[in-house]
C-alpha positions as CSV (number, residue, x, y, z in Angstrom):
1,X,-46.2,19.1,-24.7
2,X,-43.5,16.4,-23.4
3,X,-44.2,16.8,-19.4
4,X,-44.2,13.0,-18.3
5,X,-46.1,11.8,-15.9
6,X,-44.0,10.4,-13.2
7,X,-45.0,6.8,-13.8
8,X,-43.5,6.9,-17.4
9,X,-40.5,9.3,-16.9
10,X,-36.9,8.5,-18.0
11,X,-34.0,9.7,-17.7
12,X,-30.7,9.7,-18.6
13,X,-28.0,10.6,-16.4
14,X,-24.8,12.5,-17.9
15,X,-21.9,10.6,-18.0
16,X,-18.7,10.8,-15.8
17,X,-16.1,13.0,-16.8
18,X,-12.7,10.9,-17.8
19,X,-10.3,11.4,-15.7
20,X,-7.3,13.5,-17.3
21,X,-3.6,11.5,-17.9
22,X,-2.1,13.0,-15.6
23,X,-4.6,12.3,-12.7
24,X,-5.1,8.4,-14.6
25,X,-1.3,8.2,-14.1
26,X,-1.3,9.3,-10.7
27,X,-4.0,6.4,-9.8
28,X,-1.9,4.5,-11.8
29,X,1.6,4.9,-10.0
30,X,0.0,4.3,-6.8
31,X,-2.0,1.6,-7.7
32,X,1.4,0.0,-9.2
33,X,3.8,1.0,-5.9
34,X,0.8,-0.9,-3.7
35,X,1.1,-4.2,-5.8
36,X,4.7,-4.0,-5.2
37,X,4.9,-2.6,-1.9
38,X,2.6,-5.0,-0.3
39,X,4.6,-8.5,-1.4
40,X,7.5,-6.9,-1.0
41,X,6.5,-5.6,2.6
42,X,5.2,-8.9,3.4
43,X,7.9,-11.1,2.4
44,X,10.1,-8.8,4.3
45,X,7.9,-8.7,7.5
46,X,8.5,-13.0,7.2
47,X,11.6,-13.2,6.3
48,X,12.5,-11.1,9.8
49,X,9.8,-13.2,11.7
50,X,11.6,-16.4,10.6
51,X,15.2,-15.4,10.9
52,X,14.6,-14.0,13.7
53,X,12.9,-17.0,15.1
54,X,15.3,-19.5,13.5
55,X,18.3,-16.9,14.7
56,X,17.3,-17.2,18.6
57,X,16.8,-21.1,18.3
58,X,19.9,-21.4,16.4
59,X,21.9,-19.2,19.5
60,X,19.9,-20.9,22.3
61,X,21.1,-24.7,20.8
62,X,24.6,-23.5,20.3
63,X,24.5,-22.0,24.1
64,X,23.2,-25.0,25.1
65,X,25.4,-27.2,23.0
66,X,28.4,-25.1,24.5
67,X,27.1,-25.8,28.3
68,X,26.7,-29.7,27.7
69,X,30.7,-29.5,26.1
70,X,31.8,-27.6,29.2
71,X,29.8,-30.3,31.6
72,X,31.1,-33.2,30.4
73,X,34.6,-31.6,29.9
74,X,34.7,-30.8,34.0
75,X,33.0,-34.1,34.6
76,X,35.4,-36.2,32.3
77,X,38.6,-34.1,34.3
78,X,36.8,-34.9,37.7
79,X,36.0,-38.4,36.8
80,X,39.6,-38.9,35.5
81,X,40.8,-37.3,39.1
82,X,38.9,-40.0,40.6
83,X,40.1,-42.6,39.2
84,X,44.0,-41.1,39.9
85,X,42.9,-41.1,43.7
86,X,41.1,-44.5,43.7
87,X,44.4,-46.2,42.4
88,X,46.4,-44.2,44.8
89,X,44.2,-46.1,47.6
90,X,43.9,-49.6,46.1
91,X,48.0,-49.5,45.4
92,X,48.7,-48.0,48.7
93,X,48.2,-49.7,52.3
94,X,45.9,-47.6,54.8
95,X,48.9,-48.0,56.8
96,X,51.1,-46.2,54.5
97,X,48.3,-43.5,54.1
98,X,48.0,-43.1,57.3
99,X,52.2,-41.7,57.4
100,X,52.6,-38.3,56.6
101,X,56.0,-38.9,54.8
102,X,54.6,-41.7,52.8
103,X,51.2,-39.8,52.0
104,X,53.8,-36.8,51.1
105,X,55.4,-39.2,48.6
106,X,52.2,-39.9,47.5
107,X,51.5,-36.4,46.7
108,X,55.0,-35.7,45.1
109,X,53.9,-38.3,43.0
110,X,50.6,-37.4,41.6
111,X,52.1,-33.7,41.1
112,X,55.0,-35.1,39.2
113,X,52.4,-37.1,37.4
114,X,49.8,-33.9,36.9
115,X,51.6,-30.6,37.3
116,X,49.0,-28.0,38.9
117,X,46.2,-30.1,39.7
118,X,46.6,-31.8,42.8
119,X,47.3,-29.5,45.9
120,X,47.4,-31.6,49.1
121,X,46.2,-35.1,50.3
122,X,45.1,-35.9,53.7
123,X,43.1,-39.2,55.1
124,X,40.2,-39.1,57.4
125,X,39.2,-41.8,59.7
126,X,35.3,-43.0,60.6
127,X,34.6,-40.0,62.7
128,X,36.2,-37.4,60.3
129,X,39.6,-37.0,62.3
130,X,42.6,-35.8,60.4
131,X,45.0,-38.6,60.5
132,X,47.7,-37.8,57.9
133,X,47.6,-34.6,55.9
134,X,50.4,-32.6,53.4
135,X,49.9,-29.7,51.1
136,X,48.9,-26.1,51.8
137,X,45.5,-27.1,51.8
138,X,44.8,-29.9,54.2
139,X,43.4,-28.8,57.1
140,X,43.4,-30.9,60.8
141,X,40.4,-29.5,61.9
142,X,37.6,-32.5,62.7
143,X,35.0,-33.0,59.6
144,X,32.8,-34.9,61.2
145,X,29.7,-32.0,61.5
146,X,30.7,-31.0,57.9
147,X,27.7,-31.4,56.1
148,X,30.1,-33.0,53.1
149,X,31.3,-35.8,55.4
150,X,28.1,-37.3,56.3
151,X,27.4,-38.1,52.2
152,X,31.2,-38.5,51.5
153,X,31.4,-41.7,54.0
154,X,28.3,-43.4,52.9
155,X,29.4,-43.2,49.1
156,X,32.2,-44.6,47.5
157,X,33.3,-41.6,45.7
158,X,32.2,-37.8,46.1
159,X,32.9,-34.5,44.6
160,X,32.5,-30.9,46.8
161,X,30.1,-28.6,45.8
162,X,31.9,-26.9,42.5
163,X,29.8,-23.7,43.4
164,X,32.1,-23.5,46.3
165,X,35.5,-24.1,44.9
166,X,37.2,-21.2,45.4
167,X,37.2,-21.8,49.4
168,X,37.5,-25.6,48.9
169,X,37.4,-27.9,45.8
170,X,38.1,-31.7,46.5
171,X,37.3,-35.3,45.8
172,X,37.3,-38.2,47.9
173,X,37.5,-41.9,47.8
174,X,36.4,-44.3,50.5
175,X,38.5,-47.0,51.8
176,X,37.1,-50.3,54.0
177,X,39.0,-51.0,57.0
178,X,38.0,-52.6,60.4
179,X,37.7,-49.7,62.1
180,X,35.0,-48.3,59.8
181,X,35.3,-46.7,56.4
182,X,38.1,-44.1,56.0
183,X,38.2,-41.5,53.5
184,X,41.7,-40.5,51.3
185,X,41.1,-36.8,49.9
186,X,42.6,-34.7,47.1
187,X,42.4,-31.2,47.4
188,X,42.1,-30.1,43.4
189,X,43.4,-26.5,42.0
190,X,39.7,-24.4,41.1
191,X,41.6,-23.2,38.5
192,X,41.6,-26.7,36.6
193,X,37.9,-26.3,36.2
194,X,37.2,-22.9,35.4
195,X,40.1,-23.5,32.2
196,X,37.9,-25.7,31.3
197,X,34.7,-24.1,31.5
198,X,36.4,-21.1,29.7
199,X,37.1,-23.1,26.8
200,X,33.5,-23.2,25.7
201,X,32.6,-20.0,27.1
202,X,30.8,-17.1,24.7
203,X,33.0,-14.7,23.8
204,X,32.5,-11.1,25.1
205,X,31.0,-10.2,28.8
206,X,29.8,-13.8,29.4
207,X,30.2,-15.5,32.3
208,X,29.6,-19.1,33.9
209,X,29.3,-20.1,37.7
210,X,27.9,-23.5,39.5
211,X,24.9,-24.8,41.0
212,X,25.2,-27.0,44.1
213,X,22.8,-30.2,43.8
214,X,20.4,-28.0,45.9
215,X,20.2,-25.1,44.2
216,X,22.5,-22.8,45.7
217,X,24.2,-20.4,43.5
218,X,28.0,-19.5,43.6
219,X,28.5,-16.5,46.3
220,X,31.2,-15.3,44.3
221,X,29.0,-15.1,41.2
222,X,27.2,-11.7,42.4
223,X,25.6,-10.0,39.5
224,X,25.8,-13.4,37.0
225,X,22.4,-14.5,38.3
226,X,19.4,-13.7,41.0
227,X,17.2,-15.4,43.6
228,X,14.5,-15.8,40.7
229,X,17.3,-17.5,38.2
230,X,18.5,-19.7,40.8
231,X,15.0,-20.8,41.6
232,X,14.3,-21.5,38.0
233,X,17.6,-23.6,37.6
234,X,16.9,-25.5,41.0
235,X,13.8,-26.7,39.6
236,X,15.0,-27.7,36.3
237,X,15.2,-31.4,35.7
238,X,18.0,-32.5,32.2
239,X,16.6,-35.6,30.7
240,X,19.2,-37.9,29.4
241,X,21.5,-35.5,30.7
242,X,20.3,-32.8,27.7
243,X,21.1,-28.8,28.4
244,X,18.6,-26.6,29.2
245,X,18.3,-22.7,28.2
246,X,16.5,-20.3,29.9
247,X,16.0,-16.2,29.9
248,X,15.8,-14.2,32.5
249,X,16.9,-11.4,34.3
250,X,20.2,-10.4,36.3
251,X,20.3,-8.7,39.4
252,X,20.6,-5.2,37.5
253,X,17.6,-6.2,35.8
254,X,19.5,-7.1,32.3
255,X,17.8,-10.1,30.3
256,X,20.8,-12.8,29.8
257,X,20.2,-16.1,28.2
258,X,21.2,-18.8,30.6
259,X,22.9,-22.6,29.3
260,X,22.7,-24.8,31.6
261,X,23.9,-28.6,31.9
262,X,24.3,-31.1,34.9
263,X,27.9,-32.2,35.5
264,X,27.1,-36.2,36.4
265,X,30.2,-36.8,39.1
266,X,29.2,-33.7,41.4
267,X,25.2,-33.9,40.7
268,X,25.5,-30.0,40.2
269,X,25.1,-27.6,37.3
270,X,26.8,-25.3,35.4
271,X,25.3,-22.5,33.9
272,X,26.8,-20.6,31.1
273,X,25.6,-17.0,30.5
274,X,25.4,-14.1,28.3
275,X,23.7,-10.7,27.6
276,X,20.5,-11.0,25.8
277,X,22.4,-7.7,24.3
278,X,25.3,-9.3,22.8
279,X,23.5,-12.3,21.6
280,X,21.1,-10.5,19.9
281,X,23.8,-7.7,18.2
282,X,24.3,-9.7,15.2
283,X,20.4,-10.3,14.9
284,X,19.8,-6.2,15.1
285,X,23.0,-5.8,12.3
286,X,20.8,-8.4,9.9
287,X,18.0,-6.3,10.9
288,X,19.1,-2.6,9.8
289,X,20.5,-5.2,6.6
290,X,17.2,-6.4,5.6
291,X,15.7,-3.0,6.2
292,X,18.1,-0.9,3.8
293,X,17.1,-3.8,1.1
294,X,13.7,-3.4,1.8
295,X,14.5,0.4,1.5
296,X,16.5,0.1,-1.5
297,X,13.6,-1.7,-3.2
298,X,11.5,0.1,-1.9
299,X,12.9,3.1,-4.0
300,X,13.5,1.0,-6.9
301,X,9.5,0.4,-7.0
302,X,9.0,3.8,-6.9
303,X,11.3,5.1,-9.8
304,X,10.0,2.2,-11.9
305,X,6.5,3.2,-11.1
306,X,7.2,6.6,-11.6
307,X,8.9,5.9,-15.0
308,X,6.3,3.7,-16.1
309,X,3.1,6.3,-15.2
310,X,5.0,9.3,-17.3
311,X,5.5,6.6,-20.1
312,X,1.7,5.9,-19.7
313,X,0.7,9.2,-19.1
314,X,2.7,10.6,-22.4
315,X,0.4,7.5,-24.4
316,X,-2.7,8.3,-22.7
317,X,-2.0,12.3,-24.0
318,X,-1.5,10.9,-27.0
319,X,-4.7,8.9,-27.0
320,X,-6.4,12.0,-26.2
321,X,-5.1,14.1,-28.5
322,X,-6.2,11.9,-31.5
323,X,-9.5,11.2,-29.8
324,X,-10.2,15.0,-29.7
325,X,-9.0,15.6,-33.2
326,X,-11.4,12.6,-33.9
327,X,-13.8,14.0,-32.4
328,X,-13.6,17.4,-33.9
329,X,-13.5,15.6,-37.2
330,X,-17.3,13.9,-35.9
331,X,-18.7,17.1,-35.1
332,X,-17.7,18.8,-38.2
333,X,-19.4,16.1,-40.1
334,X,-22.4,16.2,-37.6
335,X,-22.0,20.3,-39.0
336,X,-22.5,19.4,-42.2
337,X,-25.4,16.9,-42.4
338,X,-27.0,19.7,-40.2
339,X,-26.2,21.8,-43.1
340,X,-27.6,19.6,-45.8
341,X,-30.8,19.1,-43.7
342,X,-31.2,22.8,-43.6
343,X,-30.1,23.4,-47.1
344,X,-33.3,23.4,-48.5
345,X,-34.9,25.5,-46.0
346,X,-31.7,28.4,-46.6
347,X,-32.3,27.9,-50.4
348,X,-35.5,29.2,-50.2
349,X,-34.5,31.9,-47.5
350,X,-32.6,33.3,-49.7
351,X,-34.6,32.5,-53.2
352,X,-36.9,35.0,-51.5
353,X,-35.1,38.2,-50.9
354,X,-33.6,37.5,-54.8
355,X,-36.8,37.4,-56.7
356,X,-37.6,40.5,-54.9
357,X,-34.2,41.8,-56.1
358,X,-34.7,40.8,-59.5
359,X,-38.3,42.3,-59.9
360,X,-37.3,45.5,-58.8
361,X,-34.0,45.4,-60.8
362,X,-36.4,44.4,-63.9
363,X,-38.4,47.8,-63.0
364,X,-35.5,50.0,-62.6
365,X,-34.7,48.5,-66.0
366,X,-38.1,49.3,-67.8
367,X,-38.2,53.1,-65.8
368,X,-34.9,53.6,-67.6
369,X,-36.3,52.8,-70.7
370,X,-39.3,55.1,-70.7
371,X,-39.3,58.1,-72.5
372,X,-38.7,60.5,-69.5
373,X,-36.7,58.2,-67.1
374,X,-35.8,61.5,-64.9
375,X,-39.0,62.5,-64.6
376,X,-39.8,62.9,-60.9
377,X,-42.3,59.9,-60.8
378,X,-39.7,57.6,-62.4
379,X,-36.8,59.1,-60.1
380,X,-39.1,57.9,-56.9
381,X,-40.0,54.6,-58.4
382,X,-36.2,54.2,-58.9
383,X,-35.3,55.2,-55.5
384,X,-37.7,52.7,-54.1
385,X,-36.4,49.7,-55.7
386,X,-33.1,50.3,-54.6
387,X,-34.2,50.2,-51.4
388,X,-36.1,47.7,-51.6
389,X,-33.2,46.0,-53.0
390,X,-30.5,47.1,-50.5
391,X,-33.5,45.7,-47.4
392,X,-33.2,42.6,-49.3
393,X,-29.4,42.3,-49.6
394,X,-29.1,42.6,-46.3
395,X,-31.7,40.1,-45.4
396,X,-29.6,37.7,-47.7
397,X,-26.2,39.0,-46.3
398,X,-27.5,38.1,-42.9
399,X,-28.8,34.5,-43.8
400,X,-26.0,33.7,-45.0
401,X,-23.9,35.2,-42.3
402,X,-25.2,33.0,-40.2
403,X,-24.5,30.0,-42.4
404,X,-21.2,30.7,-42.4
405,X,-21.4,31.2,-38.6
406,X,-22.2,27.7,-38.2
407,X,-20.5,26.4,-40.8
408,X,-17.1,27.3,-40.2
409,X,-14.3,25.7,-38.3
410,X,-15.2,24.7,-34.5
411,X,-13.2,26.3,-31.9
412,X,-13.3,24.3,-29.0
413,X,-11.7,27.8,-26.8
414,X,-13.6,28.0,-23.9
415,X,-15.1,32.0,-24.0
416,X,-18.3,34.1,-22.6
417,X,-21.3,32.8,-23.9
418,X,-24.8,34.5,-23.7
419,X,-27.4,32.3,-24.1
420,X,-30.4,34.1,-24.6
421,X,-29.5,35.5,-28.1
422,X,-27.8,32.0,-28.6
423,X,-30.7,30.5,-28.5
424,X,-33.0,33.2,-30.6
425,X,-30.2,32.8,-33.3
426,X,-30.8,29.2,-33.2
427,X,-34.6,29.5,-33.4
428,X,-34.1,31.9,-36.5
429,X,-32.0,29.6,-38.1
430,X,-34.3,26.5,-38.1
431,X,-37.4,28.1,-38.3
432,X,-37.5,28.2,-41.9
433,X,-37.5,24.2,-41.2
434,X,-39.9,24.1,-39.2
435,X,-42.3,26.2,-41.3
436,X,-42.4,23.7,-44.7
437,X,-42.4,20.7,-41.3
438,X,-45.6,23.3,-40.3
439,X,-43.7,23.1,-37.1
440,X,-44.0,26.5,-34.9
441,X,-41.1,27.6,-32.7
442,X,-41.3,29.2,-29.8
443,X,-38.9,31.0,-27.3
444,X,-39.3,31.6,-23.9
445,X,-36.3,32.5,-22.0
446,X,-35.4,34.1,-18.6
447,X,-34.5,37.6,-18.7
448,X,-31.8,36.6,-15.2
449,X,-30.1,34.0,-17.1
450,X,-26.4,34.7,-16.8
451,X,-23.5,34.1,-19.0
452,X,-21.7,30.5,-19.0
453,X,-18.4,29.6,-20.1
454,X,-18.0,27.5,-22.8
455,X,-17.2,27.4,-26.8
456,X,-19.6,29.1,-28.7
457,X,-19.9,27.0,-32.2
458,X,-20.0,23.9,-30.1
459,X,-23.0,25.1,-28.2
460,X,-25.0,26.0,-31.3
461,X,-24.1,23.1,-32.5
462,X,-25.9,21.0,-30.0
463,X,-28.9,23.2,-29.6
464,X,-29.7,23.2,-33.1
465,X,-28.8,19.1,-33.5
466,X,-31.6,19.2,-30.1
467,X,-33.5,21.3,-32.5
468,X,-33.3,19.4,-35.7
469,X,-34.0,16.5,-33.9
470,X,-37.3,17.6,-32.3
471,X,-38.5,18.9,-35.7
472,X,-37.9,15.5,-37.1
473,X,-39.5,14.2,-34.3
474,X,-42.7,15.7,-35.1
475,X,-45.3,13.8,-38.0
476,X,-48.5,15.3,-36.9
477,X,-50.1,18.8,-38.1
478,X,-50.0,21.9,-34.8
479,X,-46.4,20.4,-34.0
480,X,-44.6,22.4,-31.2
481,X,-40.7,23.0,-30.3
482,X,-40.2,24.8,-27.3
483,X,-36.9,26.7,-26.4
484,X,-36.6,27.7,-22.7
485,X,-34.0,29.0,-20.8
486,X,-34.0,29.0,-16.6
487,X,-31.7,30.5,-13.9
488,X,-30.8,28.0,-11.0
489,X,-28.4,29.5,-8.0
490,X,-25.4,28.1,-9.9
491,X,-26.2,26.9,-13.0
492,X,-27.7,27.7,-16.5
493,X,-30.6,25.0,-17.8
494,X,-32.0,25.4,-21.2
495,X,-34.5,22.6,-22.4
496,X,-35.8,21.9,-25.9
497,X,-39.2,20.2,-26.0
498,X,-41.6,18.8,-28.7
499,X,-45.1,17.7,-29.2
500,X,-43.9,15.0,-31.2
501,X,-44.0,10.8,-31.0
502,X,-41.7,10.5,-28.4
503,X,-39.0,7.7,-27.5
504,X,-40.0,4.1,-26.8
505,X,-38.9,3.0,-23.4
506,X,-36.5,0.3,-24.4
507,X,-34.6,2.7,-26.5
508,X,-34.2,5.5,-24.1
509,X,-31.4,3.9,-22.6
510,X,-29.0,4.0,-25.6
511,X,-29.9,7.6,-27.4
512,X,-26.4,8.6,-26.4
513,X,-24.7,5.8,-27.5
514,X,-22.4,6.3,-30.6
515,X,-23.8,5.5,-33.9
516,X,-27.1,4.4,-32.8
517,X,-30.2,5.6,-34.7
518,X,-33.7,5.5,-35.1
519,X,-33.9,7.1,-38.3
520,X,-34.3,5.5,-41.6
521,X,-30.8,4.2,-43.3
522,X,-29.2,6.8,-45.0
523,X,-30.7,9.9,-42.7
524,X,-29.0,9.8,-39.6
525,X,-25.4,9.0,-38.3
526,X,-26.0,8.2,-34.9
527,X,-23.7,10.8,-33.9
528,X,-25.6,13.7,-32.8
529,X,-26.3,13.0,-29.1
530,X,-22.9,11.1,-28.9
531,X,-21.5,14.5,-29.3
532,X,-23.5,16.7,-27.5
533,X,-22.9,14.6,-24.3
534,X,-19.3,14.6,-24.8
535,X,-18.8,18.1,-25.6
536,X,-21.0,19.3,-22.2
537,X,-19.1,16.4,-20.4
538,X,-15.7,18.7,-21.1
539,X,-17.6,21.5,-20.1
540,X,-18.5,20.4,-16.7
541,X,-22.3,20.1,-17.8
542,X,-24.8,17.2,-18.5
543,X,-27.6,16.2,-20.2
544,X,-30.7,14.3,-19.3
545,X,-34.0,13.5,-21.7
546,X,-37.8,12.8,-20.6
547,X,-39.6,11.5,-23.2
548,X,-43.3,10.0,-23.1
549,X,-44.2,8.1,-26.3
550,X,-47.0,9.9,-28.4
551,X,-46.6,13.1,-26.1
552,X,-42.8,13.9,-26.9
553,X,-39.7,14.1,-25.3
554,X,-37.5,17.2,-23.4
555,X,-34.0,17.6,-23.4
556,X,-32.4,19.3,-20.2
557,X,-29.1,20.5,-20.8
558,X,-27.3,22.0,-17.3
559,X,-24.1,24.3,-17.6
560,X,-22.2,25.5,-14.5
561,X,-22.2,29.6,-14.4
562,X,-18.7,31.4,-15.5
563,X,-16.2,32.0,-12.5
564,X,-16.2,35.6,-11.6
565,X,-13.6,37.7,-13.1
């Protein structure tokens, strides 16, 4: 009997179940919106990295490009101022400076010459005394401790600190004379520079104020910048006279991007500066933009993907339906070489019972005949033959009742199925086989075996192909199939075993491929096991084989109990 030893056992193990349509184009529509999603997701999460990289360097060079304009725009007007008060004191004698009426003149002058620009002019002598002054803004008092003086009188031009214009914005020129050098000053209108600061100021709630050559921020700037800002600005040095931008944050604690440039004449800087909020708002816009693309595509990916897996889905149900109607076609011609094996053996099942028939028929006949067939001998004869005749009718009837059984139409409907009296039918059906094989069959089944669910025909079918196939496998006098039926906690196992020559190793592996035989040409389709796996595969069983060669081979077939009702 085929019980391997464990160094020689093989087995097979059943095959995956397929995956249905629907669930293949479930895999499939997620599998597809992935593919798509993750370019898609990727050249979005770039494109924003770069634009809004790009986007920032493109604002912070046109903030700085918009500082640089408004420096060299308040240094060209102060520069140009300069040069007005410089020919002023090369035309005019210090004596005539040093006359109020003239120096009013003077003034008159340069105002006719530049409405709203210059606002009074006054002339200081060595130690920073008043001598001559006119306008609304010159002022008598002594500007010799003035912190401005000291650098105004050792350099031939200078500017006052633009950070402080709105108490005092002037220029002055210095003029040689033998009592030391003098200084001619022009008090300027503030308002001249901030017009021109406010011509390339962002718009919306920027702002701009003035650095001092040291550092010190505009007082009446509060809220535009902070101790920290005006640290970072002091420290800044403008090569080639280039801007410089910066971030940082306000006194309320509000990120603003700052511009800043140096203004050459004053050796100051201006700082332009806006909210990081308002810079950014056009940024934010491009990014709710790119996002309802990415959105929009987003959903286009899924409807195409979703279109595309019911397309698939309605071909894969077709594939399936034409490989099940294929494989119906298989197992009804696996049916029917079955049959033709077991013809012969049916024949002669039935040849039986019918010679009986006939003999007593042929005696019933001859009673008949005889000169007193009513006689009560002749009556009993008579009435034995017919029953002997109706036993064998029915022996016949049931023979080939279960011919018909097996050969008629599978249907693949999932119902009840005992398998104890499956399995005796089975054994009475091939035992006539086995007997001119001189093959004995034997059942031994468990009494607790429960019902499984499953088709009935296709189940005979595969026990008897296991059966056929272990009587063919059998060339030796005393051979042996056994039938045997176990209970496991959720499962049914029945195994067919033989006695007979067993399965070489090297083939083992490919018993349950399609259309592979051992048999002789012309005996065997190849389609037997083929089958039987793929009809327990639908049913949620499997199949394995041990085989030994020269000791035999068993089959283990595994089905999953019925759900309780």
């Amino acid at each position: 009997m085929s019980h391997a030893s464990p160094e020689t056992d093989t087995s097979v193990e059943p095959v995956r179940k397929i995956p249905s349509p629907r669930m293949m184009s479930g895999q499939l529509t997620v599998l597809t919106i992935l593919v798509a999603m993750v370019p898609l997701v990727c050249m979005g999460t770039l494109g924003y990295v770069f634009h809004d990289s790009s986007y920032r360097a493109k604002v912070r060079t046109i903030l700085g490009e918009q500082a640089m304009s408004a420096a060299q725009g308040v240094n060209a007007f102060l520069e140009e101022k300069i040069a007005n008060l410089r020919q002023e004191a090369g035309t005019t004698g210090l004596a005539e400076l040093s006359d109020a009426a003239r120096l009013r003149e003077r003034l008159h002058t340069l105002q006719d010459a530049y409405q709203g620009v210059f606002l009074g002019l006054d002339i200081l002598d060595a130690s920073g005394m008043v001598v001559a002054g006119t306008g609304p803004a010159t002022s008598t008092a002594a500007a010799a401790d003035a912190p401005w003086f000291q650098q105004a009188i050792s350099r031939p031009q200078f500017v006052s600190s633009l950070g402080m214009r709105d108490t005092q914005l002037f220029i002055t020129v210095r003029i040689a004379s033998g009592q030391g050098p003098w200084l001619l000053r022009a008090h300027l209108d503030p308002a001249q520079i901030d017009d021109r600061v406010r011509l390339f100021q962002p718009a919306g709630p920027g702002g701009s104020f003035f650095l001092d050559r040291h550092g010190a921020a505009d007082p009446s700037a509060s809220g535009s910048s902070t101790r920290e800002t005006t640290a970072i600005l002091a420290g800044q040095v403008f090569p080639e006279g280039r801007p410089v931008v910066i971030d940082a944050r306000d006194d309320r604690n509000d990120m603003r991007m700052y511009g800043c440039a140096p203004v050459k004449v004053s050796g100051g800087i201006l700082v332009i500066h806006q909210a990081m909020d308002d810079v950014l708002r056009p940024l934010a816009k491009a990014r709710l933009l790119g996002l309802a693309i990415m959105l929009l595509g987003a959903a286009g990916i899924v409807a195409t993907a979703l279109a595309l897996a019911r397309r698939t889905e309605q071909r894969l149900l077709k594939a399936e339906l034409t490989q099940q109607h294929m494989q119906r076609q298989l197992v009804e011609a696996g049916k029917l070489a079955a049959i033709g094996e077991l013809a012969a053996g049916v024949a002669h099942e039935i040849n039986n019972p019918l010679a009986i028939m006939m003999e007593n028929a042929g005696w019933i006949e001859d009673l008949l005949s005889s000169d007193d067939p009513y006689s009560d001998e002749n009556v009993t004869e008579i009435r034995s033959s017919l029953q002997t005749i109706t036993i064998q009718g029915h022996r016949c009837r049931e023979i080939t009742h279960k011919l018909l059984s097996f050969a008629r139409k599978t249907d693949a409907t999932a119902r009840v199925v005992r398998v104890n009296p499956l399995l005796e039918d089975i054994a009475g059906f091939a035992r006539q086989k086995a007997k001119y094989r001189e093959v004995e069959i034997r059942l031994f089944l468990d009494p607790s075996v429960e019902d499984v669910a499953g088709s009935p025909t296709e189940l005979q079918q595969i026990l008897l192909n296991l059966v056929n196939n272990a009587i063919d496998a059998i060339d030796k006098p005393g051979g042996l199939v056994e039938l045997r039926s176990f209970r496991e906690p959720d499962a049914v196992r029945i195994t067919v075993s033989d006695n007979g020559q067993g399965i070489p190793p090297e083939v083992l592996p490919r018993i349950f491929d399609p259309f592979f035989t051992t048999k002789a040409e012309g005996q065997g389709t190849g389609l037997g096991l083929a089958i039987c796996r793929d009809i327990l595969s639908k049913m949620n069983g499997s199949i394995s084989v041990d085989s030994t060669p020269g000791n035999g081979s068993t089959f283990r077939i595994r089905l999953p109990l019925r759900a309780a009702v």
